[in-house]
Every structure is written in structure tokens, then in C-alpha cells.
C-alpha positions as CSV (number, residue, x, y, z in Angstrom):
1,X,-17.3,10.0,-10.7
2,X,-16.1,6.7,-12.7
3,X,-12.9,6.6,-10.3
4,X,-15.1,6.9,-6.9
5,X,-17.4,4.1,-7.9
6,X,-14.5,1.9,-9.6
7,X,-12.6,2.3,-5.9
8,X,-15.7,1.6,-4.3
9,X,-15.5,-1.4,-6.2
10,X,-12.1,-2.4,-5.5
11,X,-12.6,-2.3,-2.1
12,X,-15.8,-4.0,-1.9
13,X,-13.7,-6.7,-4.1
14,X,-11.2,-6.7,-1.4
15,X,-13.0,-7.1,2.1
16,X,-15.0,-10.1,-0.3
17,X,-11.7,-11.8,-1.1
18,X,-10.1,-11.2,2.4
19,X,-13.6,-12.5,4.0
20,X,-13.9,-15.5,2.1
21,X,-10.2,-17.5,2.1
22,X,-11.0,-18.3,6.2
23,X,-7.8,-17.6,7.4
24,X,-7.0,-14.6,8.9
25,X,-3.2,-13.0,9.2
26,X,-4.1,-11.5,12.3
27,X,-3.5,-12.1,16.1
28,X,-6.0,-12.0,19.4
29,X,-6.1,-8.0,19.4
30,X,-5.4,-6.6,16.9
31,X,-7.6,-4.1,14.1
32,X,-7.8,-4.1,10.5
33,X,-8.8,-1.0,8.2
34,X,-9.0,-0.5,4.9
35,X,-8.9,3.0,3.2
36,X,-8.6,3.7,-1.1
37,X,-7.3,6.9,-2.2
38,X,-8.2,7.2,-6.1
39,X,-6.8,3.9,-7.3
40,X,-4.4,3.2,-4.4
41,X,-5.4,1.3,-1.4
42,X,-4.1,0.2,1.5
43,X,-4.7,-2.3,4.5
44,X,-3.2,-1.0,8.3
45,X,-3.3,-3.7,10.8
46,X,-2.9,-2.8,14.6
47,X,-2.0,-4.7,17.9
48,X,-3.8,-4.1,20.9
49,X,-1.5,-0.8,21.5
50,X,-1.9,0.6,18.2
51,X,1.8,0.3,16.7
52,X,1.3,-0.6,13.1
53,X,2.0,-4.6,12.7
54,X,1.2,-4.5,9.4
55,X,0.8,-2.2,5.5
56,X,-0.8,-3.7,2.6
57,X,-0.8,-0.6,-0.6
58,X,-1.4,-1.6,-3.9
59,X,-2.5,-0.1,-7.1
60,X,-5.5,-0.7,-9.5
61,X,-5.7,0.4,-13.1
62,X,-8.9,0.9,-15.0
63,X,-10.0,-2.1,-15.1
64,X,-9.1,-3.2,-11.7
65,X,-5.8,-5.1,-12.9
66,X,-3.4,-5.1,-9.4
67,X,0.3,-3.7,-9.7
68,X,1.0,-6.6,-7.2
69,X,-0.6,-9.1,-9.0
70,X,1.1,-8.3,-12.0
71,X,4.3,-8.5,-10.0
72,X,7.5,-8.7,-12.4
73,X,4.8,-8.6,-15.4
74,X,4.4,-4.7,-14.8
75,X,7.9,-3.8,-16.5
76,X,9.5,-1.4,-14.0
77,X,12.5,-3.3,-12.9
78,X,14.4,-1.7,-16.5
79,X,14.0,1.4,-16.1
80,X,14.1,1.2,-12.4
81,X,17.2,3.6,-11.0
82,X,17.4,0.8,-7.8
83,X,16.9,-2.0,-10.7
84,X,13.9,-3.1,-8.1
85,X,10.1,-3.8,-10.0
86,X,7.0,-1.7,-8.4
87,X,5.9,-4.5,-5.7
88,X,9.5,-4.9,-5.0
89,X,9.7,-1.1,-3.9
90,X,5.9,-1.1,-2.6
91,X,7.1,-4.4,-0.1
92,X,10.2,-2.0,0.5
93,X,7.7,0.8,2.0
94,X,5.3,-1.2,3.8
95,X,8.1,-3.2,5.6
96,X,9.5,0.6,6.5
97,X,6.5,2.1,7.5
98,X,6.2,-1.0,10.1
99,X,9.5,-0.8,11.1
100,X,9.9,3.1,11.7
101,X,6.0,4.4,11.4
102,X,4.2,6.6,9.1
103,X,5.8,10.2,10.7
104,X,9.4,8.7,9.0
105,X,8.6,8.4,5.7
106,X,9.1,12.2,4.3
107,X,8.4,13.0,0.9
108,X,9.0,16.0,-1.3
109,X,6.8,18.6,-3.0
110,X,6.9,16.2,-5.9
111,X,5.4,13.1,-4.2
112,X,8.4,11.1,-4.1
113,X,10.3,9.6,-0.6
114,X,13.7,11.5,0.8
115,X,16.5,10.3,2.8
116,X,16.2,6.2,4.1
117,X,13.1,5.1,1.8
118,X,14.9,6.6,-1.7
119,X,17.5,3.7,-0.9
120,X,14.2,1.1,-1.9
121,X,11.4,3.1,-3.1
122,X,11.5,5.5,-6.0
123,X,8.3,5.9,-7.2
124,X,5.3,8.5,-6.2
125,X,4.6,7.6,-2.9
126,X,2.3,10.7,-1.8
127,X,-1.2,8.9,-2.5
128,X,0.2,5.8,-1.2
129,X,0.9,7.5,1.9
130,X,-2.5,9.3,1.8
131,X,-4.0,6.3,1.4
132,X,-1.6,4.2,4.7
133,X,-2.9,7.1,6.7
134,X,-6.6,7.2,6.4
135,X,-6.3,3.4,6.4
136,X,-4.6,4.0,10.4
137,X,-6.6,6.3,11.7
């Protein structure tokens, strides 16, 4: 129950900080959605056709610290196998997703990406990708 109302939190904290800066990243047309799996979340934006423009993901921990925000302050880049920190891999997927759609990004029964995403992305991907999908429908 504490991780349902703690993502209901997060996202409540998200739309308030993406409603209040004013500007908006967004072109004439297009949709925004927002979807939070557990402590994931993620941001699709559409054009007017519905190709994905845009993939936002990012991680909360208890307390609602962001794996992005803490950027090179998480640790990863060490005992990363690609020498790449968590939002450098996370940036790696949501550029991919973009570029090739949601269908190319396989994953195996552990969680984790196969073929072209392994190459930028090693981490567990699967409630990222749950998360990126609810977010586009």
C-alpha cells in the first residue's frame, strides 16, 4: 500500500513541477502522458500522428530521491560493464525507444535489454518498459 500512495505522490509531484515552470517542451499537436509503475515512471509525448517524439523514465527511491537527479552522485558508472552511470544508460533508452519505437526494444526473461540496447543500457529495463508503455497508450 505505502508504494501505491508514494507513486501516487510522485506523480502528483511531477505534473505540479511540469505545470508550474511555464514552458512547455511540446509542439502545436502533440499529447503528453504520464504512467508510474512501482517506483519508475515515465513521460510519452506524441505528435499529431502518434509516433513517439519523446521518453522521459526515471526512478524514485523511498523517499522520493530521483536516479536522474542524482545523476553521477548515484555510483553506477564503476561497476558499470559499459563504464556509463544509470541516467547515462536511462538517456541511452529513451533516445532508442524514440528513434526505433517501443516493439524494438526486446528484453529477456530476466528483465534486462538484448541485441542493439545492451550496447548502452545494462540495467533492468522490464518496469521501465512497463512503465513507457502504459505511459503511450
Amino acid at each position: 500500500m505505502n508504494k501505491k500512495i508514494l507513486a501516487a505522490a510522485m506523480t502528483a509531484a511531477m505534473l505540479f513541477v511540469g505545470c508550474s515552470n511555464g514552458n512547455s517542451d511540446k509542439a502545436a499537436g502533440e499529447t503528453e502522458k504520464t504512467a508510474t509503475v512501482e517506483n519508475v515512471t515515465a513521460t510519452v509525448t506524441k505528435d499529431e500522428s502518434g509516433k513517439i517524439v519523446k521518453v522521459v523514465i526515471d526512478e524514485f527511491d523511498d523517499e522520493g530521491v530521483s536516479k536522474k537527479d542524482l545523476g553521477e552522485e548515484y555510483g553506477m558508472k564503476d561497476a558499470s560493464s559499459i563504464g556509463k552511470e544509470w541516467n547515462e544508460q536511462i538517456e541511452f533508452l529513451e533516445n532508442y525507444i524514440v528513434e526505433n519505437g517501443i516493439d524494438a526494444v526486446k528484453v529477456n526473461a530476466d528483465g534486462y535489454a538484448e541485441e542493439d540496447v545492451k550496447t548502452g543500457c545494462t540495467v533492468y529495463i522490464a518496469s521501465y518498459l512497463d512503465a513507457v508503455k502504459q505511459a503511450a497508450e
